[in-house]
N, C-alpha and C positions, 0 to 999 in steps of 0.2 A: 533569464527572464522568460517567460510564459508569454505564448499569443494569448488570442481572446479565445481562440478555442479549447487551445487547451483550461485555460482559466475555468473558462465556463463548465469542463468533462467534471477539474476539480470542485468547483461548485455544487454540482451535481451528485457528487458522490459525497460531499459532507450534509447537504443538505437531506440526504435519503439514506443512507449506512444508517442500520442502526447499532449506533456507539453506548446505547443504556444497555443494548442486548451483553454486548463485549464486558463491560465494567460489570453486571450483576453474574456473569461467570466466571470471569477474575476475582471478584470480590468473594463467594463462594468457595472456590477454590483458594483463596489466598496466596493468589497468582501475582509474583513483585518482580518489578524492574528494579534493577541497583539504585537505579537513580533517586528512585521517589518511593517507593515501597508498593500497592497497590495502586497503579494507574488513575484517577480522575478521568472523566469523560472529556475534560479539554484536555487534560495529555494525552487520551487517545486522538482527537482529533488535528492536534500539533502533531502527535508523531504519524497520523496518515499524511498530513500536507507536505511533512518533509520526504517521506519515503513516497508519493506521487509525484515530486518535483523532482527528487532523485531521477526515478524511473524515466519520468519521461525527458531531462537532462542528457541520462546515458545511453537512449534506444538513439535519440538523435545522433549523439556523439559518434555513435557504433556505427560504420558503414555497412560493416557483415551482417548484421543481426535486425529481424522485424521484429523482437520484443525481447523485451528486458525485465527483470525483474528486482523486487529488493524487501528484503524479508527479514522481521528479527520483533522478539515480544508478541507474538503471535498475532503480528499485524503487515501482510503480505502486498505491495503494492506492483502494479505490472502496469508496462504500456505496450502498445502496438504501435507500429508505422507503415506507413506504405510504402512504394519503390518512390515515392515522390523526398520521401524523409520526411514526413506528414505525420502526427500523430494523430490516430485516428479514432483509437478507442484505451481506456484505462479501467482497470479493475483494481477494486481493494477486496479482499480477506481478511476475516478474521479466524484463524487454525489453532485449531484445538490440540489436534493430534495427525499425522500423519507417517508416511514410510516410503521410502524405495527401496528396489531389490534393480540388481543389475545379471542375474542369475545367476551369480558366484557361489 
Protein backbone atom coordinates (compact mmCIF):
# COMPACT_ATOMS: atom_id res chain seq x y z
CA UNK A 1 0.00 0.00 0.00
CA UNK A 2 1.14 3.53 -0.92
CA UNK A 3 1.23 6.62 1.57
CA UNK A 4 -0.37 9.76 0.29
CA UNK A 5 2.87 10.91 -0.79
CA UNK A 6 3.88 8.59 -2.71
CA UNK A 7 0.14 8.35 -4.25
CA UNK A 8 0.23 11.76 -5.02
CA UNK A 9 4.53 11.63 -6.80
CA UNK A 10 2.26 8.68 -8.88
CA UNK A 11 -0.49 10.97 -9.63
CA UNK A 12 1.80 13.40 -10.71
CA UNK A 13 3.57 11.55 -13.17
CA UNK A 14 0.33 10.13 -14.87
CA UNK A 15 -1.18 13.19 -14.99
CA UNK A 16 1.98 14.88 -16.81
CA UNK A 17 4.05 11.91 -18.84
CA UNK A 18 3.20 12.22 -21.92
CA UNK A 19 1.86 8.71 -22.84
CA UNK A 20 0.33 9.83 -26.56
CA UNK A 21 4.15 10.72 -27.21
CA UNK A 22 5.07 6.78 -26.21
CA UNK A 23 2.13 5.17 -28.19
CA UNK A 24 2.55 7.46 -31.62
CA UNK A 25 6.26 5.87 -31.52
CA UNK A 26 5.32 2.60 -30.75
CA UNK A 27 2.77 2.76 -33.13
CA UNK A 28 5.22 4.01 -35.89
CA UNK A 29 7.54 1.63 -35.21
CA UNK A 30 5.21 -1.35 -34.59
CA UNK A 31 6.62 -1.61 -31.29
CA UNK A 32 4.51 -4.92 -29.56
CA UNK A 33 4.26 -6.47 -26.08
CA UNK A 34 3.43 -10.20 -26.28
CA UNK A 35 0.67 -9.53 -24.29
CA UNK A 36 -1.56 -7.09 -26.38
CA UNK A 37 0.36 -6.37 -29.69
CA UNK A 38 0.82 -2.48 -29.92
CA UNK A 39 0.33 -0.90 -26.48
CA UNK A 40 -2.85 1.44 -25.93
CA UNK A 41 -2.14 4.46 -24.03
CA UNK A 42 -4.05 3.03 -20.93
CA UNK A 43 -1.82 0.03 -21.20
CA UNK A 44 0.96 2.38 -21.12
CA UNK A 45 -0.35 4.02 -18.19
CA UNK A 46 -1.29 0.57 -16.26
CA UNK A 47 2.04 -0.73 -16.91
CA UNK A 48 3.72 2.77 -15.55
CA UNK A 49 1.42 2.34 -12.12
CA UNK A 50 2.61 -1.20 -11.93
CA UNK A 51 6.20 -0.66 -12.57
CA UNK A 52 6.02 2.80 -10.07
CA UNK A 53 4.51 0.60 -7.29
CA UNK A 54 6.92 -2.07 -8.00
CA UNK A 55 9.86 0.53 -7.67
CA UNK A 56 8.86 2.15 -5.01
CA UNK A 57 7.57 -1.39 -3.11
CA UNK A 58 11.39 -2.51 -3.53
CA UNK A 59 13.75 0.81 -2.73
CA UNK A 60 11.58 0.35 0.62
CA UNK A 61 12.07 -3.28 1.10
CA UNK A 62 15.91 -2.87 0.21
CA UNK A 63 17.90 -1.72 3.23
CA UNK A 64 21.16 -1.24 1.12
CA UNK A 65 19.91 0.60 -1.71
CA UNK A 66 18.62 4.59 -2.18
CA UNK A 67 16.96 3.55 -5.42
CA UNK A 68 15.58 1.09 -7.36
CA UNK A 69 14.61 0.59 -10.49
CA UNK A 70 12.26 -1.72 -12.93
CA UNK A 71 12.25 -1.58 -16.52
CA UNK A 72 10.80 -3.65 -19.34
CA UNK A 73 8.63 -2.54 -22.83
CA UNK A 74 10.57 0.47 -23.02
CA UNK A 75 8.86 1.91 -20.05
CA UNK A 76 11.57 2.45 -17.02
CA UNK A 77 10.14 3.31 -13.67
CA UNK A 78 12.74 4.41 -10.54
CA UNK A 79 12.36 5.64 -7.00
CA UNK A 80 14.52 7.29 -4.61
CA UNK A 81 14.61 7.11 -0.58
CA UNK A 82 16.28 8.78 1.83
CA UNK A 83 18.29 7.40 5.12
CA UNK A 84 14.84 7.87 6.62
CA UNK A 85 13.27 4.97 4.21
CA UNK A 86 11.27 7.75 2.79
CA UNK A 87 10.43 7.86 -0.71
CA UNK A 88 11.23 10.82 -1.89
CA UNK A 89 11.27 11.36 -5.52
CA UNK A 90 10.06 8.91 -8.64
CA UNK A 91 10.81 9.03 -12.22
CA UNK A 92 9.28 7.23 -15.16
CA UNK A 93 10.99 6.69 -18.87
CA UNK A 94 10.10 6.10 -21.82
CA UNK A 95 13.61 4.31 -23.74
CA UNK A 96 14.01 4.00 -27.08
CA UNK A 97 17.21 2.75 -27.35
CA UNK A 98 20.08 2.65 -25.05
CA UNK A 99 23.82 0.81 -24.06
CA UNK A 100 26.44 0.04 -21.53
CA UNK A 101 29.92 -0.66 -21.82
CA UNK A 102 31.77 -1.89 -18.71
CA UNK A 103 35.27 -1.45 -20.71
CA UNK A 104 35.74 -5.17 -21.55
Amino acid sequence: MLTKSEQKMVDNILENFNFQRCYDVMNVLKWTWASVGIPTIEDLKQNAVDKLKTAILRVKDKEVYEHYFISSGGIKASAYKNRYNRVVMLHLEFILTDWDSDGD
